[in-house]
N, C-alpha and C positions, 0 to 999 in steps of 0.2 A: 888473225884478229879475234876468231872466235874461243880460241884457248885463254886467250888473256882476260876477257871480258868474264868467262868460267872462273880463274881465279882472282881475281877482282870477286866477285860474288863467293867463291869460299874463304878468300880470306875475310868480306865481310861477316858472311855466317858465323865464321868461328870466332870472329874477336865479339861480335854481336852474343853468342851463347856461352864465350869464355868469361866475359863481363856481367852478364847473369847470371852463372853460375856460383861467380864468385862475392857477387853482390848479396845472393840469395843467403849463399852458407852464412856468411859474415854475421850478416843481422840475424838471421834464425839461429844461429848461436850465441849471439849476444844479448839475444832476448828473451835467451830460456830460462827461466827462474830469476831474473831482475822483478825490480819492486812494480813494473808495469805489471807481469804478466802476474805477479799475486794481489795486486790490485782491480785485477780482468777478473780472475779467480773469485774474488769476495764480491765482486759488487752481480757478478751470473748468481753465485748462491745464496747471496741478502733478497736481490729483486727475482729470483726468478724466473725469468725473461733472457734466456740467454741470447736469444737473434739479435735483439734490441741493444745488449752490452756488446756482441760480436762486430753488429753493424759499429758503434759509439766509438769503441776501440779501434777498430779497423781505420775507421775516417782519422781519426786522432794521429795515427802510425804515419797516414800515410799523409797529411800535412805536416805533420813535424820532417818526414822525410823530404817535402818539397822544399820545405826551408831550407834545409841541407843542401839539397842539390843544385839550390839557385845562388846559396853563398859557395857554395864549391867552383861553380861555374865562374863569378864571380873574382874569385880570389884566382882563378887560374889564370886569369887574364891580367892579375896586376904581380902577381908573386910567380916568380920561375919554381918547377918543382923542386927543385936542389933544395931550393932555402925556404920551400912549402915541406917537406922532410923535415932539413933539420930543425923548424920552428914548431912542427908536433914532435917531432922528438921532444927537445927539451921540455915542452909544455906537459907531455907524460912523463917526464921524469921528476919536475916540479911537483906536478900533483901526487906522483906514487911519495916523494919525502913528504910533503902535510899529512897524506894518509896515513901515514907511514906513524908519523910524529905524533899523530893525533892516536894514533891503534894502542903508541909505546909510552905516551902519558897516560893513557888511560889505566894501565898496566904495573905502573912502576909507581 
């Protein structure tokens, strides 16, 4: 009884640290050099005051992430993942053609 209850607690551990982990890289790469973080960038070196933008920002990230995470939550309870997949698939592939469309009028 006591082995199981052991992994029960590492397979939480690991799925607990494997979903942080991979939550962490996600957005810390998605948000390296996007228009947030050069707008964090100018408003630390117009004002000054960097704690004050660090805090500003911070609080900002992490309300827009709760949005996220409440319509995620959300959505998973009314949409099976299969067809929560393929309905951001298409939806990134609709938006890479406009950007696309828009990059290759700008150009021609």
């Amino acid at each position: 009884m006591n082995i199981k209850f052991e992994k029960k607690e590492n397979n939480l551990e690991k799925s607990f640290l494997s979903i942080f982990i991979t939550t962490f890289t996600t957005i810390f790469i998605a948000e390296l050099g996007d228009k947030t973080q050069i707008a964090t960038l100018m408003l630390s070196a117009e004002s000054g005051k960097p704690i004050i933008v660090f805090l500003g920002s911070s609080l900002a990230l992490i309300s827009s992430s709760v949005v996220g995470v409440l319509i995620g939550k959300w959505l998973s309870k009314k949409i099976s993942p299969s067809k929560f997949n393929l309905s951001a698939g298409a939806l990134m592939i609709i938006i890479s053609i406009f950007l696309a469309y828009d990059t290759l009028k700008n150009y021609l």
